[in-house]
C-alpha positions in Angstrom: -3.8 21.9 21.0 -3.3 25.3 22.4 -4.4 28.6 21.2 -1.3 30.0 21.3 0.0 27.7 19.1 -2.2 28.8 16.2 -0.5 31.7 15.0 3.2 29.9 14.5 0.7 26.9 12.9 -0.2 29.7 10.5 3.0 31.1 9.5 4.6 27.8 9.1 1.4 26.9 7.0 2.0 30.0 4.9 5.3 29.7 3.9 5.4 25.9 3.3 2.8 27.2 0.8 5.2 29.8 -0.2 8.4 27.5 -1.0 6.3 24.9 -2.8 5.4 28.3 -5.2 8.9 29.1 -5.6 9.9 25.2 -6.3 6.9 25.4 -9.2 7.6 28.4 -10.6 11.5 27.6 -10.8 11.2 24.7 -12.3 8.6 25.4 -14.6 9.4 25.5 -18.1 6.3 27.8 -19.0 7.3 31.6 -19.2 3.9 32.0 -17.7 5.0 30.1 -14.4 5.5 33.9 -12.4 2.3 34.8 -13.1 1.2 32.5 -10.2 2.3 34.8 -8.1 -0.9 36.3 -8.3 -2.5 33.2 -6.2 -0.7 35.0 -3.3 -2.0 39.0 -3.9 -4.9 37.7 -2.7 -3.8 35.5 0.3 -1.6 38.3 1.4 -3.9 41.2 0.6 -2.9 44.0 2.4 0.9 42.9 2.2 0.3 42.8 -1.7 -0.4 46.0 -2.4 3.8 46.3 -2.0 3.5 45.5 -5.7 2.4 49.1 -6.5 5.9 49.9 -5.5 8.2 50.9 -8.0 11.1 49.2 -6.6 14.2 51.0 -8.3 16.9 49.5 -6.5 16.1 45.6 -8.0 16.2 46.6 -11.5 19.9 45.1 -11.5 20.5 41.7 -12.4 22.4 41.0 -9.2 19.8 42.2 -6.5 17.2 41.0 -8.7 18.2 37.6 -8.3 19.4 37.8 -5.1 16.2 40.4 -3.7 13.3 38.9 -5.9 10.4 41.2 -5.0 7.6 38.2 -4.4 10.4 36.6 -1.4 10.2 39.8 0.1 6.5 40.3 -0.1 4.8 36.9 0.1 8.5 34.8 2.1 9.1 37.1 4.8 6.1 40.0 5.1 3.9 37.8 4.2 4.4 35.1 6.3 4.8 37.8 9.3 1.6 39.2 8.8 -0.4 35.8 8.8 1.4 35.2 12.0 0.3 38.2 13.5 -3.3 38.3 12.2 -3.5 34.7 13.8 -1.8 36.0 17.0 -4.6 38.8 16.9 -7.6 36.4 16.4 -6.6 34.5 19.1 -5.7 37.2 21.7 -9.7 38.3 21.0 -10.5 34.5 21.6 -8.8 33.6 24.4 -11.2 33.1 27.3 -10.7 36.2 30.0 -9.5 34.4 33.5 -11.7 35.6 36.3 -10.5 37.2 39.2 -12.4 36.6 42.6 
């Protein structure tokens, strides 16, 4: 397997992760179920601090369902920034070719 390969490994690892979250928590019948949510603040640290947002704009029921804060945060940024912190890892990794 190559290196490179390790940061698209990661993202696809992270939001396979994410989905089966939002398949438990939607069909959970416990009104606790969003709660595990928090399972990801710590996965996605510094993407979770987003929460501290006050996020005006989805207070409405239509972009609320449609823009639902945690798919922003852990779906897309989330997923982005475990790509990238893979991608970085591995650039620092890689073996430096030699030039004679």
């Amino acid at each position: 397997m190559k290196i490179e390969s390790f940061p698209r490994i990661a993202a696809i690892v992270h939001f396979v992760l994410f989905a089966l979250m939002c398949l438990g928590v939607a069909i959970s019948s416990d009104g606790q179920a969003p709660m595990s949510w928090f399972f990801f603040a710590f996965l996605d640290f510094p993407v979770s601090l987003l929460y501290m947002i006050d996020w005006p704009n989805f207070q409405q029921p239509i972009l609320a369902k449609i823009f639902y804060v945690p798919y922003i945060i852990h779906g897309i940024l989330g997923t982005a920034w475990w790509y990238l912190i893979v991608y970085c890892v591995c650039k620092l990794l890689k073996p430096k070719d030699k030039v004679s």
